[in-house]
VOGU-3710 file (C-alpha; in Angstrom, 3 decimals, decimal comma):
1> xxxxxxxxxx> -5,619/26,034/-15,123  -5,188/24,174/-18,400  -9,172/22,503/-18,812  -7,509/19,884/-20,764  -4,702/18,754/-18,782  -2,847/17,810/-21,778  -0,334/20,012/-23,914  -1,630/22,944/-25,811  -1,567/21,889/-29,284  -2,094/18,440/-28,619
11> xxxxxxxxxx> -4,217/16,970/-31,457  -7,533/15,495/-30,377  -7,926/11,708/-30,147  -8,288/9,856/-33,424  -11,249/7,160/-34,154  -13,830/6,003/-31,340  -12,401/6,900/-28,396  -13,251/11,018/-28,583  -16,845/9,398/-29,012  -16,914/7,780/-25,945
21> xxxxxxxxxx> -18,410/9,782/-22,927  -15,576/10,123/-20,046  -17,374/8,216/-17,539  -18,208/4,957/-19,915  -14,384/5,040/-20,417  -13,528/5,094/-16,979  -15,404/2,300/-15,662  -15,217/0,456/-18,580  -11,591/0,483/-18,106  -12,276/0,237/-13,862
31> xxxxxxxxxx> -14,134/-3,243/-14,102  -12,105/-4,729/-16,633  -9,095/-4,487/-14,799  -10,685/-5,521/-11,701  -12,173/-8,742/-13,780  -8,214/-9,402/-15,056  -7,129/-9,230/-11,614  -9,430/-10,132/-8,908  -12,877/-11,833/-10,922  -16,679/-11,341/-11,603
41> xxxxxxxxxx> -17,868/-10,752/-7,978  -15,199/-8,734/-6,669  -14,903/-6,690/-9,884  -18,716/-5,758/-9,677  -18,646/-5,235/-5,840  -15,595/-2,825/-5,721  -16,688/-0,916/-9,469  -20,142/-0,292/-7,967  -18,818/0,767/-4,594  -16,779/3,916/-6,744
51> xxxxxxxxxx> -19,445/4,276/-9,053  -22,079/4,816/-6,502  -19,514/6,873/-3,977  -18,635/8,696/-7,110  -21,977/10,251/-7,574  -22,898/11,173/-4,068  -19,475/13,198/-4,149  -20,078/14,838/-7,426  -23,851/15,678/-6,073  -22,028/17,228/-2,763
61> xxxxxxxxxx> -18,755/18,949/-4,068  -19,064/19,137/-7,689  -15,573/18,998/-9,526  -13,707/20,209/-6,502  -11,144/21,803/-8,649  -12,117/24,629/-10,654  -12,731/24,032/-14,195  -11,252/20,488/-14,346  -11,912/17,934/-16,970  -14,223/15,074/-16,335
71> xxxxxxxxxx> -11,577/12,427/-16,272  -9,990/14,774/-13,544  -13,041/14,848/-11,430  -13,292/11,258/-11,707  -9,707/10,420/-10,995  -10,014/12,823/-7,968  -13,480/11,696/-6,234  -12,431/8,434/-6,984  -9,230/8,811/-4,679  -11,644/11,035/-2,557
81> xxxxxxxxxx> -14,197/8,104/-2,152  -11,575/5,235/-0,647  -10,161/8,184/1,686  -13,502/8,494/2,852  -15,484/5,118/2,286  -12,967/3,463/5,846  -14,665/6,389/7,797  -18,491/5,366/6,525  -17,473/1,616/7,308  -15,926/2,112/10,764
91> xxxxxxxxxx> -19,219/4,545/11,549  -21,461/1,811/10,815  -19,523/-1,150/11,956  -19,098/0,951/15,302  -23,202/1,172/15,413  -24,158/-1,804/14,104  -21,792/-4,511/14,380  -21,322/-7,542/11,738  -24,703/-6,130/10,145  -22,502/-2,650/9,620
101> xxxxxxxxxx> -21,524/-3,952/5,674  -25,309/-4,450/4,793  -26,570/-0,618/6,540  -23,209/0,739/4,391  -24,622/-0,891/1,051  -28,230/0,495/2,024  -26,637/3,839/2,608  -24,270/4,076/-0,901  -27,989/3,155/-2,291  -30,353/5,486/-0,624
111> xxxxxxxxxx> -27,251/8,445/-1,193  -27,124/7,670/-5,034  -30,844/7,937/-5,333  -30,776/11,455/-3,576  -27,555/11,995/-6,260  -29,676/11,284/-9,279  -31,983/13,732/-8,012  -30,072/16,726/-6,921  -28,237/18,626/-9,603  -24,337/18,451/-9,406
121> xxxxxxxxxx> -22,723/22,215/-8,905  -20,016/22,837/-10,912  -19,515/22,677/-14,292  -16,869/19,879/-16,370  -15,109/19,639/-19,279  -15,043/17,076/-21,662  -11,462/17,742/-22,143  -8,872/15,568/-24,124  -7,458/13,148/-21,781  -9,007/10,258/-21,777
131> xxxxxxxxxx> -5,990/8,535/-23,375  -4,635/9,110/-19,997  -7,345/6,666/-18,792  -6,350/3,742/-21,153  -2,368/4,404/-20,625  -2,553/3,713/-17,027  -4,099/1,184/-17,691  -2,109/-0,729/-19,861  0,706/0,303/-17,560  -0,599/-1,769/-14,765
141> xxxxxxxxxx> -1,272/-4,652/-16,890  1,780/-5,347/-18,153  3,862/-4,515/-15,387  1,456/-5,929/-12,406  -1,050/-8,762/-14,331  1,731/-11,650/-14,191  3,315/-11,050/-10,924  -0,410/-10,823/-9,750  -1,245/-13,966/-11,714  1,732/-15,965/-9,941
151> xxxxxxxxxx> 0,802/-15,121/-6,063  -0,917/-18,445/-4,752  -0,282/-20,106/-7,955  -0,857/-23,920/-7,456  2,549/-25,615/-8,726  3,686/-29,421/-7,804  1,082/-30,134/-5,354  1,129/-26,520/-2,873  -0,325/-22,635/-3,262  3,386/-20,566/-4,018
161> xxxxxxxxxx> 4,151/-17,180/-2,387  6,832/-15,367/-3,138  8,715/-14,994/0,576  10,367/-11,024/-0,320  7,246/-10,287/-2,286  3,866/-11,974/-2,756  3,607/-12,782/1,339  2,908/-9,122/2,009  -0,474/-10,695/0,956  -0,713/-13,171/3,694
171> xxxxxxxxxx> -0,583/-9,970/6,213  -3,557/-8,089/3,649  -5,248/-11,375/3,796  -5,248/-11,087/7,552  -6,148/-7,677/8,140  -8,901/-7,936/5,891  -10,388/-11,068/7,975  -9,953/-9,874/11,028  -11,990/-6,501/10,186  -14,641/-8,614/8,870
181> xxxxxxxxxx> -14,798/-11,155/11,740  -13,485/-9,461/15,059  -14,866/-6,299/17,022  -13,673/-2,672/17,061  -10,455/-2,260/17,581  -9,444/-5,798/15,917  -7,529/-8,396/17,257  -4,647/-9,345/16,333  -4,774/-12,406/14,721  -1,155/-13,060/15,060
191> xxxxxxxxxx> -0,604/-12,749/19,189  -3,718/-13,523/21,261  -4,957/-10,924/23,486  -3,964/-7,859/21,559  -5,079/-5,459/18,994  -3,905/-4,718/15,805  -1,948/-1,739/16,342  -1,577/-1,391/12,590  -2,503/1,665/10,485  -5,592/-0,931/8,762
201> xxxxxxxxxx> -8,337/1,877/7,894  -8,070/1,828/4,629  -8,230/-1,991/4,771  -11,617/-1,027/5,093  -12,577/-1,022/1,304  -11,216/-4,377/0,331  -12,898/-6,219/3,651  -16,240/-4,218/2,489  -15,767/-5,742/-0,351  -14,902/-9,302/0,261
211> xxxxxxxxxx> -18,158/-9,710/2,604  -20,041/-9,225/-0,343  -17,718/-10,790/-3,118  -16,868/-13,920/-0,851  -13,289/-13,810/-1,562  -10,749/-12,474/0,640  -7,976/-12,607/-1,637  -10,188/-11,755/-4,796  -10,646/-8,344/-2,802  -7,379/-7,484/-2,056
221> xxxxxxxxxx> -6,548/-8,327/-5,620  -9,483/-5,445/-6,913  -7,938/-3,395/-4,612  -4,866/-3,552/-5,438  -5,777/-2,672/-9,111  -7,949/0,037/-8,430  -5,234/2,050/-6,581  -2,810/1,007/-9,085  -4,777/2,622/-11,687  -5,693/5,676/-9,890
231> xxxxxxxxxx> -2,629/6,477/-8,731  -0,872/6,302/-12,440  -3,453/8,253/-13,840  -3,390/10,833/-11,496  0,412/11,159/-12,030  -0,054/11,333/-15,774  -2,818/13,880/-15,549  -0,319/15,887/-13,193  2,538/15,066/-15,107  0,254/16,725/-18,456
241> xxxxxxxxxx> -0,737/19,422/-16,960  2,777/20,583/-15,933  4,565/19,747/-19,478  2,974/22,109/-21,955  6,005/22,145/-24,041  7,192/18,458/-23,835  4,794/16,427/-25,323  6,299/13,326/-24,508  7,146/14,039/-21,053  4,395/12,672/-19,269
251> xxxxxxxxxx> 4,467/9,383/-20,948  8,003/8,869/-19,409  6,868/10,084/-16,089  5,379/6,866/-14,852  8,918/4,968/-16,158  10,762/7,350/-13,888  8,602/6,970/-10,995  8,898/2,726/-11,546  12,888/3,000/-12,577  15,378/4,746/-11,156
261> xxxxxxxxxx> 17,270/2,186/-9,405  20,660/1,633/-10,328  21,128/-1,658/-8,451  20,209/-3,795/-11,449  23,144/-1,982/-13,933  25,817/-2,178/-10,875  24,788/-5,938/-10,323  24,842/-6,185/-14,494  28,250/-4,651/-15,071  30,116/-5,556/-11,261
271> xxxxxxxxxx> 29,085/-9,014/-10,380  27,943/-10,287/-13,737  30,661/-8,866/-15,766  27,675/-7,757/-18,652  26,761/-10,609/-19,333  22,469/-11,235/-19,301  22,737/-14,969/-18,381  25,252/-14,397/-15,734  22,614/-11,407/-14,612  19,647/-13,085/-14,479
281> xxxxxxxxxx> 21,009/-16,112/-13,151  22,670/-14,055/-10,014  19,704/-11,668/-9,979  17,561/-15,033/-9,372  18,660/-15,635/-5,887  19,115/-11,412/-5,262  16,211/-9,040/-3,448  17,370/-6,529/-6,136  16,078/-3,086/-4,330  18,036/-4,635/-1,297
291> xxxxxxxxxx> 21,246/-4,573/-2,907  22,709/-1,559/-0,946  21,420/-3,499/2,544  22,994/-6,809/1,372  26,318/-5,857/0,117  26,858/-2,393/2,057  24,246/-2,625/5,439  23,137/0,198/4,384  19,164/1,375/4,583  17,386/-0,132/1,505
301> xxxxxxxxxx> 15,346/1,677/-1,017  12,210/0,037/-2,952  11,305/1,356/-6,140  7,723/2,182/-6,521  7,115/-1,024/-8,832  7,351/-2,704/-5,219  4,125/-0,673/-3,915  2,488/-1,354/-6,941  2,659/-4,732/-6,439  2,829/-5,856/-3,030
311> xxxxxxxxxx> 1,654/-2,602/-0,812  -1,549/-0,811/-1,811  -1,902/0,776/1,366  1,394/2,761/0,951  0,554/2,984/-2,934  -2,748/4,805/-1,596  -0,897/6,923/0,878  1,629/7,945/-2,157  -1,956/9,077/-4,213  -3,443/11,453/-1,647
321> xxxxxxxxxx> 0,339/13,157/-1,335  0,480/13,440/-4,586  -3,301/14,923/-4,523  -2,610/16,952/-2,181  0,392/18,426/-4,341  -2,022/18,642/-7,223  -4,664/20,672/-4,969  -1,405/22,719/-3,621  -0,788/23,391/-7,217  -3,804/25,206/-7,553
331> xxxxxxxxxx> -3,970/29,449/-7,651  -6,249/30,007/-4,790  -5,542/27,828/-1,538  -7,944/25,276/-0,215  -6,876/24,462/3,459  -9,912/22,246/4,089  -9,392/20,292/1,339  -5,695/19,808/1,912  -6,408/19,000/5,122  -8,742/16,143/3,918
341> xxxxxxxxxx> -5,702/15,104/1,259  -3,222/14,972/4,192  -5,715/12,954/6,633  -6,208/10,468/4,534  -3,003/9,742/3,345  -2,016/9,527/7,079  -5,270/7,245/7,526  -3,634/4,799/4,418  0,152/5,173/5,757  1,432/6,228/9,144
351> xxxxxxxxxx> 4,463/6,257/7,401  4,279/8,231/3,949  1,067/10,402/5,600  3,757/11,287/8,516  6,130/12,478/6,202  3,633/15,005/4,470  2,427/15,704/8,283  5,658/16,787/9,738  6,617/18,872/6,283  3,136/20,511/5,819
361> xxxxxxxxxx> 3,283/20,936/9,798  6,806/22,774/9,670  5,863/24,220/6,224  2,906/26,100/7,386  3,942/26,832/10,686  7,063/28,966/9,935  5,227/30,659/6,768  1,891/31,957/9,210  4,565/32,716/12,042  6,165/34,854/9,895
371> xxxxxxxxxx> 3,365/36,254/9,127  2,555/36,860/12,650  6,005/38,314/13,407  4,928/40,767/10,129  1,903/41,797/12,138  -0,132/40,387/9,644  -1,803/38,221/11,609  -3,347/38,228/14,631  -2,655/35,206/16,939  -6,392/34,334/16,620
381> xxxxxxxxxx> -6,205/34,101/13,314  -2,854/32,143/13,573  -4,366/29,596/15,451  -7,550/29,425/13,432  -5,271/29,155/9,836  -3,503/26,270/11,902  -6,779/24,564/12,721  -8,330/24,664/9,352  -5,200/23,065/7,895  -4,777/20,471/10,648
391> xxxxxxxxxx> -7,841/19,688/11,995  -8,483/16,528/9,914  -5,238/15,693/10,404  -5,241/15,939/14,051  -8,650/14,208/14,151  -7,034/11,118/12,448  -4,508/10,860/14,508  -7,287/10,969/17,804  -8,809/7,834/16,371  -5,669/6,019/15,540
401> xxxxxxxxxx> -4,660/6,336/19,626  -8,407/5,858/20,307  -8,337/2,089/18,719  -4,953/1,701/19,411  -3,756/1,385/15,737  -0,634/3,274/17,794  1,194/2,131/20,591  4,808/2,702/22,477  5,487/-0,938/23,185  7,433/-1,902/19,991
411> xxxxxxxxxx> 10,308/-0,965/18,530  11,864/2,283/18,789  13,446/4,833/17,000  16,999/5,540/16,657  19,188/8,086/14,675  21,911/6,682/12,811  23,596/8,811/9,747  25,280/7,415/7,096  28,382/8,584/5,914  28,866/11,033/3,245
421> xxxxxxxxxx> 30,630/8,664/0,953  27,689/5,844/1,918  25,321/8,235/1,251  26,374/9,046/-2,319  26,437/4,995/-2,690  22,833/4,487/-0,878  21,291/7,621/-3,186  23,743/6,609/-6,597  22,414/3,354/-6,712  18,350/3,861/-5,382
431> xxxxxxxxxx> 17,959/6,739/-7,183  20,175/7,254/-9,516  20,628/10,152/-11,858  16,741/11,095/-10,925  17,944/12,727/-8,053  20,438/15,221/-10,230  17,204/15,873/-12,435  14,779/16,539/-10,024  17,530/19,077/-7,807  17,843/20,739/-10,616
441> xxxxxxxxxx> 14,186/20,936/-11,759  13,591/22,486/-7,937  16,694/24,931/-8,550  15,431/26,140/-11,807  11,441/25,859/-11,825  9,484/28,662/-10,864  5,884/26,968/-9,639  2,776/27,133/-7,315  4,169/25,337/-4,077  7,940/25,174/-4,968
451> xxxxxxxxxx> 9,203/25,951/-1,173  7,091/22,775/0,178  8,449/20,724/-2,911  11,721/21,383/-1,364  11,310/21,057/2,332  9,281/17,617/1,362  12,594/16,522/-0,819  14,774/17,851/2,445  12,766/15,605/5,312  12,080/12,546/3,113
461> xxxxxxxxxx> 16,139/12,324/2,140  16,876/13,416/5,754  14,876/10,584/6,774  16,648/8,311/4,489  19,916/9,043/5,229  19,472/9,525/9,434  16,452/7,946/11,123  16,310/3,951/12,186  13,881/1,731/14,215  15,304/-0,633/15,901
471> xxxxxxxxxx> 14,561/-4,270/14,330  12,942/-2,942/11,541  16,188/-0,495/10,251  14,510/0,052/6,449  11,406/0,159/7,541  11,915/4,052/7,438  14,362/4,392/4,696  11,724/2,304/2,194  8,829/4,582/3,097  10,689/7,721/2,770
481> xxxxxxxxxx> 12,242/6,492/-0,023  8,905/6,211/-1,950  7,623/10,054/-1,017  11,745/11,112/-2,348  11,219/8,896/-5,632  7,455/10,411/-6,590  8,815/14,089/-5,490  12,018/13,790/-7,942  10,094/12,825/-10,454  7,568/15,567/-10,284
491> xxxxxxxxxx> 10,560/18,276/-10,234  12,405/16,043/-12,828  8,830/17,279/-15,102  9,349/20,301/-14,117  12,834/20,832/-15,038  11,554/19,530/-18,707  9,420/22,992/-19,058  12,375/25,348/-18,403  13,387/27,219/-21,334  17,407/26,187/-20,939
501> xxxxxxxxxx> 16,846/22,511/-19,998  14,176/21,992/-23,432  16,785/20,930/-25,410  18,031/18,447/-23,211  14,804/17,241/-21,597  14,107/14,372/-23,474  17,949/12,832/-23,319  17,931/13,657/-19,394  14,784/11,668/-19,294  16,239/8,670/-20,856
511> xxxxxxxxxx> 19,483/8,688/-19,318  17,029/8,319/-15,699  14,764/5,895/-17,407  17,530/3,384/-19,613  20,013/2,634/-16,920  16,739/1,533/-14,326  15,309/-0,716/-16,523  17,570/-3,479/-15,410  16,150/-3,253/-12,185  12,924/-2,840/-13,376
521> xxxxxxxxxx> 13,295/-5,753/-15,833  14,833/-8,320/-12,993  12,559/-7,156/-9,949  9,119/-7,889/-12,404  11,061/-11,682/-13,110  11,796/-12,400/-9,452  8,437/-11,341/-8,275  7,150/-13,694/-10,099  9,146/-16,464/-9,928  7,633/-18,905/-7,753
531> xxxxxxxxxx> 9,792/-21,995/-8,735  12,935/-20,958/-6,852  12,311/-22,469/-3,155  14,953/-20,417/-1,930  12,890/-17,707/-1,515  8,863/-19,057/-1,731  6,915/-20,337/0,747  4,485/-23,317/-0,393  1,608/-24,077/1,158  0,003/-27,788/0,377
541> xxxxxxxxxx> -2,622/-28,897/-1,428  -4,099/-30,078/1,961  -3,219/-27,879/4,417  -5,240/-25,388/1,920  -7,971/-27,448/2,107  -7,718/-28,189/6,072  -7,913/-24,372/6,763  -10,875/-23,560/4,687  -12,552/-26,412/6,412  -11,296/-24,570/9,742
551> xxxxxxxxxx> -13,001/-21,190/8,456  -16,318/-23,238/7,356  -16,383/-25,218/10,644  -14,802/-24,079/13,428  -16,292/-20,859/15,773  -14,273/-17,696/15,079  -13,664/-16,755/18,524  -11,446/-19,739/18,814  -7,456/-20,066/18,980  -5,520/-22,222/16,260
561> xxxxxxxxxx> -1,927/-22,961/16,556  0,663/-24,637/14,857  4,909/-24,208/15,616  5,660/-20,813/13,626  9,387/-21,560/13,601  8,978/-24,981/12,049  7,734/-23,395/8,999  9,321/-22,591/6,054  10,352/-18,521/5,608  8,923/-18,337/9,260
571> xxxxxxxxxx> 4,862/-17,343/7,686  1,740/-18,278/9,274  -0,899/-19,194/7,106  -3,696/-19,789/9,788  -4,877/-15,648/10,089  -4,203/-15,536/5,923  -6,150/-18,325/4,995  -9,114/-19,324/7,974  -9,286/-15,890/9,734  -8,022/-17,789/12,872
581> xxxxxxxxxx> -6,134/-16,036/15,487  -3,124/-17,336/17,427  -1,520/-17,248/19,819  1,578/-16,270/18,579  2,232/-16,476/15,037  5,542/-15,888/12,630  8,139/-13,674/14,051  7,835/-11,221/11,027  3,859/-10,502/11,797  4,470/-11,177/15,244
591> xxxxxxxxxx> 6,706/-8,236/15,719  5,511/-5,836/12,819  2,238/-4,953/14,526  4,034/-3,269/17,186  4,538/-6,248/19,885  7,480/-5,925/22,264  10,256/-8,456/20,581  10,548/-10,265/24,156  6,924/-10,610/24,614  7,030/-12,451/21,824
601> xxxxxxxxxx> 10,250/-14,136/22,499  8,537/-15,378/25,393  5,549/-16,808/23,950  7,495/-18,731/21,434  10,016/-20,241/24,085  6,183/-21,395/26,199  4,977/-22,912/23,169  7,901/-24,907/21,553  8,388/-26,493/25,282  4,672/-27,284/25,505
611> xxxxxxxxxx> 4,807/-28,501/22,182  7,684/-30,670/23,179  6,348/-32,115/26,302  2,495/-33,574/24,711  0,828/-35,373/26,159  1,697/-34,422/29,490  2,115/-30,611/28,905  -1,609/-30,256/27,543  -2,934/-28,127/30,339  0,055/-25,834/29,586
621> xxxxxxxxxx> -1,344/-25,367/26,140  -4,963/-25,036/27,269  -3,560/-22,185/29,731  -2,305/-20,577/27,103  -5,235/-20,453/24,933  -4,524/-23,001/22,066  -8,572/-24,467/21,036  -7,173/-26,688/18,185  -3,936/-27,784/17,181  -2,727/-27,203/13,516
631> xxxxxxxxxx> -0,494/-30,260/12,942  0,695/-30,781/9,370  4,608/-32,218/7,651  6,387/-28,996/9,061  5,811/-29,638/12,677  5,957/-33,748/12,536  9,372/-33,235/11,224  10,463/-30,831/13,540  8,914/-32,531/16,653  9,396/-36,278/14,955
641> xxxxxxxxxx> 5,978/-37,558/16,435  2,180/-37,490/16,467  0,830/-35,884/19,731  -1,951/-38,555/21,143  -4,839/-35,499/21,066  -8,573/-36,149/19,816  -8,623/-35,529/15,861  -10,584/-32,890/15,094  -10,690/-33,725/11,660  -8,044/-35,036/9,040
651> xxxxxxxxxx> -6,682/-34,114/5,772  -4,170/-36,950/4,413  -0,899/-36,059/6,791  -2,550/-32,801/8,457  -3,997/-33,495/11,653  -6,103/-30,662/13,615  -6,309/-31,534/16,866  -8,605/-30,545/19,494  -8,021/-29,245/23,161  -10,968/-28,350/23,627
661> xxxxxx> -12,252/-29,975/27,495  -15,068/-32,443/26,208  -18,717/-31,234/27,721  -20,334/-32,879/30,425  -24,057/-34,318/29,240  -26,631/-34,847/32,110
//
């Protein structure tokens, strides 16, 4: 293996930075993103957590791959440390309740200490990549800060939220409080009476995080910048190693990861007949990776600028797959520590972890039972090659049915193909000429791991093209979508090392890069802009105010409830914003956590006629579990009146009211 990671021949790095030590760097660069993004408190919390994780892991397994540089090893046991920090929490949580946060801070503590003393095995490079460190970086900045900067942005008296992009928050913001204030498994806060059957382990860091920071959104926001970062500079320590030749390749690698749509050229040259006013003022009212679902009902395709945004669990599920290509990559096999890459991408995504599960599963399967057919193996040691590779795996997988992350009660799934001709549409447009690059990089490489590279290319575009589930038809197709984008890209780097292709790397790269930046350019505008109601959701001023008085104030074993379908984009801000659970909350969340659609139905019909009927239908909503009614502009003009309830408290127009049956006093 290359110690560097970077081309041979590169020069070293000019002026301070070779002075710098590799760790200084790292979480130099670490805390100052978290303090752009997320603040003081949450920028120490979740830079200490990594520091201090980091350094039991390098005291316990060294540099884990051989000979690796330092930024490697850091890059790796960072992404090493949030698979396994969830696990640590849930242990302690499990044992020890709401005091499980403090023992897990003792813990990092005591383990550190016992680091400082034991001697690290291994040995690491100083190497020459820690430009790598400040590229990524600057990468997230300027493509993430401003979007980031605009979600809950106060503007003309309200808190805005993007409705197709910054209110994947609201669900973050909910997961996060309900793992800090419910038991094990956690409710959900969304339908009284049920658990989250959600894939919310690795929701684990940021709700660590927040009990010490204070801030639930402040968390989510370090969060969301830490895997940002580690995930681009694991690509473009990947993408370095594999370009020797090219120079410049893994620069562009990140740009083809974050733009190979073609949807914002075809909207450019088809609907706004080239001309940029006409594009951006069309592109303002268009979901721009939805384009093929809009105009064709076909699946829909998000770029991975959308996971670095708005979906850090996915983003982190896309890291340890991409880890666990980089382990894969290595001469000598590790099955336990592929294992461990595979678990915990299957921990942070049921979704991208399953598609890595089912192609390892066939992958491995078929090569040792050929094997086995050979007489090279003996079934014992058939079995016991399966076991060491999917043992983690399967373990994960125990404690997901165990605390009922999973359940059969939702939606199902369906196959539905697509067309030929709607496939070359759906795969022209989302992935444009990346997919001819990285088919051809597959054809013509010659690599550690090749034959997985291709079955993994074969089940995520198999899964794009076929699979459905019912009332949530992309939910599949933008998942597998990500794993197909990352894979092409990786092959597309690979094609750049081939003798033939050399000479026509670098224009093959451009030609993938170029034509996306349209989409890349119009999905970073529309992300953040707030001021076009069509698609935000506002909440006021005081309704802010009246739910943090709810969270300071009111017991967090009771129910809150206002009319979900009198709000604006159908969101619930209650779970979000107090930590509140009700009893049925905004179709979207109400449904996405794996709740039968007429169980929820149901609820919603009880509630608007009990709604309806106050005062006289009050005992209908105390049967039903409502503690305190959340009663604010949306529902007075839906309803047009003021229920006659005891005020609970009151916040200009926002009444809470309480249903709570008064105590006797001797």
């Amino acid at each position: 293996m290359e110690q560097t990671g970077l081309p041979v021949g590169m020069k070293t790095m000019p002026g301070r930075l070779t002075k710098i030590p590799p760790a200084a760097l790292f979480y130099a660069v670490l805390f100052l993103g978290n303090l752009l993004f997320a603040g003081r408190n949450a920028a120490l919390a979740l830079t200490l957590v990594l520091f201090l994780s980091n350094g039991i892991l390098r005291a316990v397994i060294g540099a884990f791959i051989e000979n690796s540089s330092a930024v490697i090893s850091l890059t790796v046991r960072s992404l090493l440390a949030l698979g396994l920090f969830p696990l640590a929490w849930l242990i302690c949580r499990g044992l020890a309740g709401s005091a499980g946060s403090k023992i897990l801070a003792g813990l990092l503590g005591i383990g550190f200490l016992f680091s400082v003393i034991r001697k690290a095995p291994g040995n690491e490079t100083e190497g020459r990549d820690k430009r790598w460190i400040l590229i990524a970086f600057l990468l997230v900045t300027v493509l993430a800060w401003y979007p980031f900067s605009r979600i809950g942005f106060p503007i003309n008296g309200s808190y805005a939220y993007r409705a197709y992009f910054s209110s994947d928050y609201l669900k973050h913001f909910s997961v996060v409080e309900t793992l800090n204030q419910s038991g094990l498994p956690p409710a959900n806060l969304y339908f009284q009476g049920e658990v989250l059957h959600y894939y919310w382990l690795p929701y684990a860091t940021p709700a660590f995080v927040a009990f010490f920071a204070g801030s639930t959104a402040k968390a989510m926001f370090a969060f969301s910048f830490t895997v940002n970062f580690l995930f681009l500079l694991l690509l473009s320590l990947m993408a370095a190693r594999t370009c020797l030749r090219r120079r410049w390749m893994p620069y562009l690698a990140a740009l083809m990861v974050l733009a190979p749509s073609l949807e914002g050229l075809y909207l450019w040259a088809v609907r706004a007949h080239f001309s940029w006013s006409g594009y951006f003022r069309i592109g303002r009212n268009v979901n721009i990776d939805g384009l093929t679902r809009w105009l064709w009902n076909l699946p829909q395709v998000d770029t991975l600028l959308r996971a670095l945004l708005f979906t850090p669990q996915h983003l982190l599920s896309l890291a340890f797959l991409l880890l666990f290509l980089y382990v894969l990559s290595q001469k000598n096999e590790h099955p336990w520590a592929l294992s461990f890459c595979l678990a915990s991408s299957l921990a942070a995504s049921f979704f991208v972890g399953g598609i890595l599960l089912v192609s390892w599963g066939l992958y491995t399967t078929l090569r040792e039972a050929a094997k086995l057919i050979r007489g090279q193996l003996t079934f014992g040691s058939f079995f016991m090659t399966l076991a060491r590779h999917f043992a983690l795996p399967a373990f994960v997988l125990g404690l997901s049915f165990g605390l009922k992350m999973i359940t059969f009660n939702g939606s199902g799934i369906m196959l539905k193909p697509v067309k030929p001709g709607e496939a070359f549409v759906l795969l022209g447009l989302n992935l444009g000429l990346l997919t001819c690059a990285g088919v051809a990089g597959l054809l013509a490489g010659r690599f550690q791991g090749r034959a997985f590279h291709a079955l993994l290319l074969i089940v995520s575009l198999t899964l794009i093209l076929v699979v459905r589930i019912s009332n949530f038809e992309s939910d599949v197709s933008l998942k597998a979508g990500l794993v197909a984008i990352l894979v092409l890209t990786l092959l597309t780097c690979r094609l750049a090392e081939t003798p033939r292709a050399g000479r026509i790397a670098l224009p093959a790269a451009l030609l993938i890069i170029l034509p996306g930046l349209w989409t890349l350019a119009l999905d970073v505008r529309n992300s953040s802009d707030i001021r076009n109601r069509s698609f935000t959701s506002y909440v006021s001023f005081e309704e802010m105010r009246m739910l943090d008085w709810l969270r300071e104030n009111i017991p967090g074993t009771r129910t809150v409830q206002n009319f979900p379908e009198a709000r604006p984009w159908n969101l619930s801000a209650i779970p979000a914003f107090s930590g509140r659970q009700m009893v049925v909350g905004d179709r979207m969340h109400g449904q996405i956590f794996q709740v039968r659609p007429d169980l929820y139905q149901r609820r919603v019909d009880d509630l608007r006629r009990a709604l309806a009927g106050l005062p006289a239908t009050l005992e209908d909503l105390r049967r039903m579990g409502v503690d305190y009614l959340f009663w604010g502009q949306d529902e007075r003009r839906h309803f047009n009146f003021k229920p006659r309830l005891p005020v609970a408290k009151r916040m200009g127009t926002t009444v809470l009211y309480s249903l709570i049956r008064p105590t006797i006093q001797p």
